[in-house]
KOLSEGU-677285 format. One record per residue (C-alpha): residue number from 1; z, y, x. Coordinates in steps of 0.5 Angstrom, whole numbers, plus 500, padded with zeros to 3 digits. Last residue first. Layout:
N
pos;w;v;u
NUM;Z;Y;X
...
end
This chain:
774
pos;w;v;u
774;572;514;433
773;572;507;428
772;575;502;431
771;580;500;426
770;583;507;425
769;589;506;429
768;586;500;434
767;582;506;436
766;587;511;436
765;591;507;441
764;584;504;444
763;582;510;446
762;589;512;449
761;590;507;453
760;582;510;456
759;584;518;456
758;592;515;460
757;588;510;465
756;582;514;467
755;586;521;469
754;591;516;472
753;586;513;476
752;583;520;478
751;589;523;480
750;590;517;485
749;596;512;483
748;596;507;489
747;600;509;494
746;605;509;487
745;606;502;487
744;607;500;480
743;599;502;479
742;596;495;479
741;600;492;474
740;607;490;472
739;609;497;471
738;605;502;470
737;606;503;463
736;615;504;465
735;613;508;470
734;609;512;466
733;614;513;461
732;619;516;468
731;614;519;470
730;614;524;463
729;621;525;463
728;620;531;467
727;620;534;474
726;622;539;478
725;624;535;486
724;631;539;488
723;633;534;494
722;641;536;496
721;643;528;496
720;637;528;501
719;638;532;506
718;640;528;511
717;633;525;511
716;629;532;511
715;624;529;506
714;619;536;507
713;617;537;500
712;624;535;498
711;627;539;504
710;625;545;502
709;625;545;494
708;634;544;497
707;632;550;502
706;629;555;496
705;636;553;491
704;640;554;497
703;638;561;499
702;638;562;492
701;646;562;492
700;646;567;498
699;642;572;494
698;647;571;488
697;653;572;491
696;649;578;494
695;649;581;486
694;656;579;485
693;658;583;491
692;654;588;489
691;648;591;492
690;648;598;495
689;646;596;503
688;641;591;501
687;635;595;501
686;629;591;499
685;622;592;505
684;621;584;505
683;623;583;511
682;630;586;509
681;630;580;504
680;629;575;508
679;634;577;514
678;639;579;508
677;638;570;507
676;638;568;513
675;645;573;516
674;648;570;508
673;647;563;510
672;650;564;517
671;655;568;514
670;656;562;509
669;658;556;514
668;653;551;515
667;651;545;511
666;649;549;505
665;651;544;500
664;656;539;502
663;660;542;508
662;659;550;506
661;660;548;498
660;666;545;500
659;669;550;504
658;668;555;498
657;671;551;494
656;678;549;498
655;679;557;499
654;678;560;492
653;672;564;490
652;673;571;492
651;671;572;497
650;664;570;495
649;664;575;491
648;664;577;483
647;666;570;480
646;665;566;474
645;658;567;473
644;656;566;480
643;661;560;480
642;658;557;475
641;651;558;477
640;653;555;483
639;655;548;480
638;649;548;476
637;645;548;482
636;651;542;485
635;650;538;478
634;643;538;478
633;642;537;486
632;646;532;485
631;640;526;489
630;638;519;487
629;638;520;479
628;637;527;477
627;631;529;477
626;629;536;475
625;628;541;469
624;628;548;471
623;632;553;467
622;633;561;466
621;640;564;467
620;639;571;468
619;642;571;475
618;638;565;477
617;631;567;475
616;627;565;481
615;633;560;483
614;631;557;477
613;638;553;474
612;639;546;473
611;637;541;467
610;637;534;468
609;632;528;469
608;633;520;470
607;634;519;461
606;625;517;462
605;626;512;468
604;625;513;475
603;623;509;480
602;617;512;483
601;619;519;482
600;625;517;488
599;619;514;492
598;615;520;491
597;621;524;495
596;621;520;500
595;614;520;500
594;613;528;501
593;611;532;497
592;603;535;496
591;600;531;492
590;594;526;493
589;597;519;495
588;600;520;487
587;608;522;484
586;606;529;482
585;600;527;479
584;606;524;473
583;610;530;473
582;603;535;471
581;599;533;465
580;595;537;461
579;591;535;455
578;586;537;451
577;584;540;443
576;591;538;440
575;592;537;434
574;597;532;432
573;594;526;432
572;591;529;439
571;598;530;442
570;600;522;439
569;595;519;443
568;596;523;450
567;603;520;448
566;601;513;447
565;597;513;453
564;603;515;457
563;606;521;461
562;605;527;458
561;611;528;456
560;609;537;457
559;603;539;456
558;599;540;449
557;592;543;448
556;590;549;443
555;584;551;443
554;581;558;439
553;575;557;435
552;570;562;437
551;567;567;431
550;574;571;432
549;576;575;426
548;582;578;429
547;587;577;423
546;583;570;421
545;583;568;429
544;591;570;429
543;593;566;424
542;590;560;425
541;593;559;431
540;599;561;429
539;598;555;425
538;596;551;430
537;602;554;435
536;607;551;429
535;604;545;428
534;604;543;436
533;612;546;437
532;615;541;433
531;612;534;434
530;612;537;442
529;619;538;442
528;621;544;445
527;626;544;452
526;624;551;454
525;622;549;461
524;621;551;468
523;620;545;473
522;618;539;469
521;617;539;462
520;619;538;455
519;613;542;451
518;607;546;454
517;603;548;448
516;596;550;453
515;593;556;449
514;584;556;451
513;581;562;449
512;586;566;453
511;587;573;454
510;582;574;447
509;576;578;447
508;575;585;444
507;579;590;446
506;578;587;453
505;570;588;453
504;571;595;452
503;575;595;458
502;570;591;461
501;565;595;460
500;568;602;461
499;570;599;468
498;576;595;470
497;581;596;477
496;578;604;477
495;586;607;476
494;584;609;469
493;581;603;467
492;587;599;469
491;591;603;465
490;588;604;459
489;587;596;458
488;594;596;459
487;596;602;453
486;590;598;449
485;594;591;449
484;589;586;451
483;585;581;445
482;590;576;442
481;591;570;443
480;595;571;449
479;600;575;446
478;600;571;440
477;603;565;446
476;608;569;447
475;610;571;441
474;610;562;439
473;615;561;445
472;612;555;450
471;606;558;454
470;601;555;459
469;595;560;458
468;589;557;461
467;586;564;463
466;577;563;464
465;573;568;467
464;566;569;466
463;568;574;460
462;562;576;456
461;561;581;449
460;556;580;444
459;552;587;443
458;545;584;442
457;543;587;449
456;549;583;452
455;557;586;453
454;559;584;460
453;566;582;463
452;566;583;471
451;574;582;472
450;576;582;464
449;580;576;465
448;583;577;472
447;584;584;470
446;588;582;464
445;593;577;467
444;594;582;474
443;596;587;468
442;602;583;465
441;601;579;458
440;609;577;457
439;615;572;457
438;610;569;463
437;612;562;467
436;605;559;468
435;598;562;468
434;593;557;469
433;587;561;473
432;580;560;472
431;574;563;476
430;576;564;483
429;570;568;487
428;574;570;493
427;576;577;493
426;577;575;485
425;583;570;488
424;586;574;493
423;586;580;488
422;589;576;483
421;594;574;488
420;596;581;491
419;597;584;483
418;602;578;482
417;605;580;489
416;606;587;486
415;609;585;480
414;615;583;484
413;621;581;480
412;618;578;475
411;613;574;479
410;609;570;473
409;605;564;477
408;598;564;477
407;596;557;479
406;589;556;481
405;582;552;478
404;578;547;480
403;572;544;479
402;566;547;483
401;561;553;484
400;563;556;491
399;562;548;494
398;567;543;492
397;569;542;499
396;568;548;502
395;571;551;496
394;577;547;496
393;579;549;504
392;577;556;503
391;582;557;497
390;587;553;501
389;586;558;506
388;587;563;502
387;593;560;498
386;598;560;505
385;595;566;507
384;598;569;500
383;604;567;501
382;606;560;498
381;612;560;491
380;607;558;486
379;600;557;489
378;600;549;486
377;592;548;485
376;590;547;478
375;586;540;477
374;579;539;473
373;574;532;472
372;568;530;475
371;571;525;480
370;568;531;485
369;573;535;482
368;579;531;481
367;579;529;488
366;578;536;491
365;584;538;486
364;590;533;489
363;587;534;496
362;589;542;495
361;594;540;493
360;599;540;486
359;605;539;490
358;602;545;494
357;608;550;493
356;607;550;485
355;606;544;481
354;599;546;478
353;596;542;471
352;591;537;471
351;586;537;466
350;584;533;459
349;579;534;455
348;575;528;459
347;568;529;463
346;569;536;465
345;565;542;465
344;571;547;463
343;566;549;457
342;562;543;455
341;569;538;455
340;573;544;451
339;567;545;446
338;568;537;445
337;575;537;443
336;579;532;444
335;577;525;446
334;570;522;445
333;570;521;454
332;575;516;453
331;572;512;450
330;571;511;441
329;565;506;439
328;567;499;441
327;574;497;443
326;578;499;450
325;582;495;454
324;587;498;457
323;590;496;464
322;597;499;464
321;601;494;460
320;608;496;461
319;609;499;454
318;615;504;452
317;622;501;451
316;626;505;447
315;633;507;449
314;639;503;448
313;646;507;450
312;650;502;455
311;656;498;453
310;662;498;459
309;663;491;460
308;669;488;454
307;673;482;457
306;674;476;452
305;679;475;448
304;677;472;442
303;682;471;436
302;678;474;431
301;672;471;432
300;674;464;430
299;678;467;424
298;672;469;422
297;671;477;420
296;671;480;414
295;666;484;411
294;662;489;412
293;660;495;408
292;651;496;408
291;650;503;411
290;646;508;407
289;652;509;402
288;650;510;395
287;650;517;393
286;644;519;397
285;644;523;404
284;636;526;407
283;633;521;409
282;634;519;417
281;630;526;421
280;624;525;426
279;623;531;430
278;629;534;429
277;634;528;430
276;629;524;435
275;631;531;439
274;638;530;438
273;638;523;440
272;634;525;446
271;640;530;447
270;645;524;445
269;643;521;451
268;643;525;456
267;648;522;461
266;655;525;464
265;659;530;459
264;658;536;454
263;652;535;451
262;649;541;447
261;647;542;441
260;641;547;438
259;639;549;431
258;645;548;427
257;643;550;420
256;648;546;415
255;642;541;413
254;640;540;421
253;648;539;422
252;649;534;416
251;643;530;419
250;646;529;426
249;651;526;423
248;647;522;419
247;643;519;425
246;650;518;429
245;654;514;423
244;658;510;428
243;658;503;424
242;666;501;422
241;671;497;426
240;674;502;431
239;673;508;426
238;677;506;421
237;683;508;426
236;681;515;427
235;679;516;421
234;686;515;418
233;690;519;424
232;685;524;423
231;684;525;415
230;689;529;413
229;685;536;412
228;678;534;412
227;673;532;417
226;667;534;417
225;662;529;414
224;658;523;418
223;663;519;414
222;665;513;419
221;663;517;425
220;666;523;422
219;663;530;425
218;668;535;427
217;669;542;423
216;672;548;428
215;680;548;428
214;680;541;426
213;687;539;422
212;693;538;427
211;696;531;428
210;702;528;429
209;702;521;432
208;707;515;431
207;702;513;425
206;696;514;431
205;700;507;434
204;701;503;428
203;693;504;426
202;692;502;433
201;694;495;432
200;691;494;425
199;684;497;427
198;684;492;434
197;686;487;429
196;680;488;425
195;674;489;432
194;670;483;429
193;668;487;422
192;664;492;426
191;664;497;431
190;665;494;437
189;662;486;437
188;664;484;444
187;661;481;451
186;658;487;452
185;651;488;456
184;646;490;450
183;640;485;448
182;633;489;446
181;631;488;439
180;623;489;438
179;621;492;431
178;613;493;429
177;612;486;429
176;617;485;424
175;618;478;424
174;623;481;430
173;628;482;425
172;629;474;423
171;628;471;430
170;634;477;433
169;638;475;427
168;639;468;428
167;640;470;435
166;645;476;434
165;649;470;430
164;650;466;435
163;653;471;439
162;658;473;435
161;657;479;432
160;655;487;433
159;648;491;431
158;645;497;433
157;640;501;431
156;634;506;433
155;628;508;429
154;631;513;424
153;636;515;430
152;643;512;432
151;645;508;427
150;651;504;431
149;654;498;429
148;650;494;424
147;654;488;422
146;652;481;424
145;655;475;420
144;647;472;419
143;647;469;414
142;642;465;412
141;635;469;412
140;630;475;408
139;637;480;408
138;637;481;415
137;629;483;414
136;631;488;409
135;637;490;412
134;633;491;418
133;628;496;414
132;633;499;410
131;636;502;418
130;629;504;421
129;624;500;424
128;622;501;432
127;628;499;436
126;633;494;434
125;639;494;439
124;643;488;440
123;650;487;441
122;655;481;443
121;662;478;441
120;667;473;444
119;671;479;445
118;677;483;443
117;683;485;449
116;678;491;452
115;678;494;445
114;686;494;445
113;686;496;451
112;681;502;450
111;685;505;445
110;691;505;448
109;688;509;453
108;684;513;448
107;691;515;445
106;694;516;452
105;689;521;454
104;688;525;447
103;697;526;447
102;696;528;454
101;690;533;453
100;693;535;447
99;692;534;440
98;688;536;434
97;685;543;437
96;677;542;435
95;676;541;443
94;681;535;442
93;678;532;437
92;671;533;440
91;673;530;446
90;677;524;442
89;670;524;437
88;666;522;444
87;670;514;444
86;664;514;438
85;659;519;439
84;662;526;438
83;662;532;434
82;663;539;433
81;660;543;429
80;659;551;430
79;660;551;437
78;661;559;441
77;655;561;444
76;656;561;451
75;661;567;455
74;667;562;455
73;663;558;460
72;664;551;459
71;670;549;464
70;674;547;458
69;668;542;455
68;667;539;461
67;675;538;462
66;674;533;456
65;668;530;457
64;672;528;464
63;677;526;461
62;675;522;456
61;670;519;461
60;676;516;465
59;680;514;459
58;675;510;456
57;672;506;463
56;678;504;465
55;679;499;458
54;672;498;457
53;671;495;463
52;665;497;467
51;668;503;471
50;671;497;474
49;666;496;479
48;671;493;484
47;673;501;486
46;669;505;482
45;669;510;488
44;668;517;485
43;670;516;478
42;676;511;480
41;679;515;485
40;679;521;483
39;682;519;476
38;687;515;480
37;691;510;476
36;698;509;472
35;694;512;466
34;699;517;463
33;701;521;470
32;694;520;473
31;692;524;466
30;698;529;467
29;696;530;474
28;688;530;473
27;691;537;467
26;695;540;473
25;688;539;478
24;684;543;474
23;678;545;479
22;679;540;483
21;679;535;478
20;672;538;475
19;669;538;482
18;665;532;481
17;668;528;475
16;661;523;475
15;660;520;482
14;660;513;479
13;658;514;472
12;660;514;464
11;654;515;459
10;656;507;456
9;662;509;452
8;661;515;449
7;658;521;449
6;661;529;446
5;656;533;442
4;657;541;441
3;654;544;436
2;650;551;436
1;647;556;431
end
């Protein structure tokens, strides 16, 4: 089930609205028409950075939330619930059916004038305590006249006033040593007791105004419950000066079923809001209201006129110490499990997983290897005299015996280049090999792992090869805890590639000893949280061993938001036997991207990744997660499959568009793509003659999303907008560690040191937890 959320004021952004005014031309017409001002104008240029004032900023951001919502593709899963993070609601309003577009526009234009006339207020974000907790330690001084403003998450809220009292406020909460109050860039209190006479004003305008109930429920604000029949106009104008019940909102669509929501509008704020929702709900609702009444504001405070800046989401701060001093009794080298240690031959549970075309490089894994630790090469995407070389070159350095492993990257149009893989990799003595992107355990998989099994004079069976199986999905991962399908095992038996023994081996013996449960990553994800994922795959776990009764413990790691001490940590609490990290090696003098690329990596924050479509899997819709800050290849990637889906040739997509994706994204003319694109496929023996229009739109769209990884890995210059660089928000935690410390500057995070300062932080985490016992 599946809701749909809108952002409020905060997610608006230079640049966002990007195609969507060309695409509804009528509708920009009509919002110009009401505003007085050029949409395009403004969201492009931000002219005098007047997407910073709120009465500019709440009209734009409706717009372009709410042509989103119309340019959703009608084939998606239709919502459930709709809701909408303060000036959010007006979108989910309006896709509820309550108003027009034109009415929608007007309203929030008179909206943010209202607001933008009130000031001489300030808020401030309380991170780390949950809401009883505030009111508790508010309670614990004089009056402070602060109200709570938005309650986000458990541990995230906001509180709105004047600025002496956010102050007095501050010294009274941060006696709490676990919360932190971070100060919010406006100049007013919104949503509280302060912003009365705005109500009043805009109460006068929505009773001119004839609204229709929802058609599908949306979420109050000021009652975290659907609306009911009437409820619009009173609502509406509550809403202005009551606290945002985010964290409730989101409550009531976890207790009516909604497993997924998904946020129309610039920014990803209210997904990670959704995920602290799932992973960490508010308790669940009581009679008495979890938000304290205010009361009414000071006349000094009522008559302000300050101008209102936009206000930014709060986001949690992670520390920025990366030099962790380590109490006696627990190291680094204690962490995780201890089999693990011994059977992979490494200093720490802990590895480093394979970024494909060679991110993860062959300096990358050398590095790890002498410094006693393991590294997977990043075969994906390379042909395979690319990986022989890379293979020659590690084993020369690391000798035939060495740490290192190699990337086995599904192929799940071209089973035969998996087979080729697995054969360059047995011809040459490879001994581990993680495995990456499977819905399934192939044939190139099992004779991999069986290659040269054995069963001893005692009858117990032997496998010399090791599958790190990175797996996201509870049915994929049993596939790989378990032994190989017989009707597989059969098959490679018959056409000589396993011998009797090893196919007996086969029925025996798990795919993979060691499950990695790759959470929220770069590349191709499935989004999951790890607090969710990590017990149930325990438990499957669990189940598995009892069915088959294994005398050897299965382990199970963790990947996926790897990016900090506290993480690694925090993956060991919940069971993890190791770890793997993969982003934050990215950005390292070892990797094998460019370092126009590692820059960008270097200054990014946790909310700077987006989802786009895989250009392996385009046609079936398949994500990736990428940077999004410094460069639209996310907007532009999803762009393209929008158009794939809409259209069924290039012909037919209109005249302007195509000449747009032909300067901007392809800088050259489509025919030059498409003579490319045959050109490889033919090389490749595929016969292109009977393809359809779509299937060709399709081929030609991939072209780009192959030269976009490109110029990345190579830092073309005039390229630079168009960089896809596969990452997760783990760089951005890490950067945050680092900063301030020697590791700031990226040229000095080698693999190792990182491996170092991730297992040592999160020793004195777990130590400091147990009072620095192991």
């Amino acid at each position: 089930m599946v809701a749909l959320v809108f952002p409020g004021q905060g997610s608006q952004r230079k640049g966002m609205g990007a195609g969507l005014f060309d695409r509804y031309p009528e509708l920009t017409r009509q919002a110009e028409d009401v505003l007085g001002w050029s949409l395009r104008e403004l969201c492009a240029d931000d002219p005098d950075g007047r997407l910073r004032r709120t009465e500019f900023a709440q009209p734009a951001l409706f717009v372009v939330n709410a042509l989103t919502h119309l340019s959703r593709a009608r084939e998606l899963p239709a919502p459930k619930f709709l809701a909408g993070h303060s000036l959010g609601e007006y979108d989910a309003l309006f896709a509820a059916g309550c108003f027009d577009f034109s009415t929608g526009v007007e309203l929030v234009r008179r909206r943010g004038e209202l607001m933008g006339r009130a000031g001489g207020g300030g808020m401030t974000a309380v991170i780390g305590v949950d809401l009883d907790r505030v009111v508790e330690l508010l309670a614990g001084g004089a009056d402070t006249g602060v109200d709570i403003a938005n309650h986000n998450s458990r541990t995230q809220v906001v509180l709105s006033g004047p600025p002496e009292g956010i102050r007095a406020a501050t010294i009274l909460i941060e006696r709490d040593k676990a919360a932190r109050c971070v100060p919010l860039k406006v100049s007013a209190a919104f949503h509280s007791r302060y912003m009365a006479a705005a109500a009043e004003e805009f109460a006068a305008v929505l009773a001119g105004v004839t609204f229709t109930d929802p058609m599908v429920p949306v979420i109050s604000n000021v009652t975290a419950q659907p609306y009911r029949p009437g409820e619009v106009a009173t609502l509406l104008a509550e809403q202005i000066r009551r606290p945002v019940r985010w964290a409730e909102s989101m409550r009531h669509l976890i207790d009516h079923g909604v497993e997924e929501v998904e946020e129309l509008g610039p920014g990803r704020v209210l997904a990670g809001l959704w995920k602290a929702a799932v992973t960490d709900p508010v308790p669940a609702p009581t009679a008495a209201p979890l938000i304290p009444a205010p009361r009414p504001a000071t006349p000094a405070m009522a008559a302000s006129t300050v101008a209102v800046p936009a206000m930014a989401a709060p986001t949690a701060a992670i520390p920025t110490t990366a030099v962790p001093t380590r109490p006696v009794g627990l190291r680094a080298e204690d962490l995780g499990s201890a089999e693990f240690r011994r059977d992979w031959g490494v200093r720490y549970a802990y590895l480093a997983g394979a970024m494909f075309r060679g991110i993860a490089s062959t300096e990358l894994v050398i590095r790890l290897g002498r410094a006693g630790l393991l590294g997977f090469f990043g075969a994906g995407g390379l042909k395979p005299d690319r990986v022989e070389a890379a293979l020659v070159e590690i084993k020369s350095a690391l000798g035939p015996d060495g740490r290192y492993g190699m990337n086995l990257l599904h192929s799940l149009d071209d089973p035969a280049f998996e087979d080729a893989v697995v054969e360059l990799y047995l011809r040459h003595g490879v001994r581990a090999v993680e495995t990456a992107g499977f819905t399934q355990v192939t044939p190139a998989v099992v004779r991999f792992r069986y290659h040269g099994a054995r069963i001893d004079a005692a009858g117990v069976c032997h496998a010399p090869h090791r599958v790190l199986a990175k797996v996201s999905r509870p049915e994929v991962a049993a596939a790989f805890m378990r032994p190989a399908a017989p009707a597989v095992v059969a098959k490679l038996r018959d056409a000589g590639l396993l011998t009797d023994e090893e196919a007996r081996v086969a029925l025996v013996l798990p795919v993979s000893e060691d499950i990695c449960v790759e959470a929220d990553s770069g590349g191709h994800t499935d989004g999951g949280a790890a607090l969710t994922l990590m017990p149930s795959m325990l438990r499957l776990r669990d189940e598995v061993m009892a069915e088959e009764g294994y005398a050897k413990r299965l382990r199970v790691g963790a990947a996926g938001g790897v990016g900090a001490p506290e993480a690694v940590a925090a993956m060991l609490v919940l069971g993890a036997d190791f770890v793997l990290t993969g982003s934050v090696n990215q950005c390292t003098p070892e990797s094998g991207t460019s370092d126009a690329v590692k820059d960008i990596l270097a200054s990014l924050d946790v909310q700077d990744t987006a989802y786009a479509p895989a250009g392996d899997m385009f046609e079936i819709g398949a994500r990736v997660q990428v940077v999004r800050k410094g460069t639209l290849f996310a907007a532009r990637g999803n762009k393209l499959h929008q158009l794939y889906r809409r259209y069924d040739s290039w012909e037919e997509i209109d005249e302007r568009t195509r000449k747009s994706i032909e300067d901007t994204y392809f800088k050259r003319p489509y025919a030059e793509v498409w003579a490319e694109t045959a050109a490889y496929h033919q090389g490749r023996g595929k016969d292109l003659s009977r393809l359809s229009g779509k299937q060709k739109l399709a081929l030609a769209f991939q072209w780009y999303f192959a030269r976009s990884v490109r110029w990345g890995l190579d830092g073309v210059p005039d390229q630079r907008v168009n960089y896809q660089i596969q990452c997760g928000p783990a760089i951005g935690a890490f950067n945050r560690f680092a900063a301030g410390t020697d590791l700031q500057d990226w040229r000095a995070r080698h693999v190792e040191v990182i491996a170092e300062r991730l297992m040592s932080g999160a020793a004195e985490v777990l130590a400091g937890m147990c009072g620095g016992r192991p």
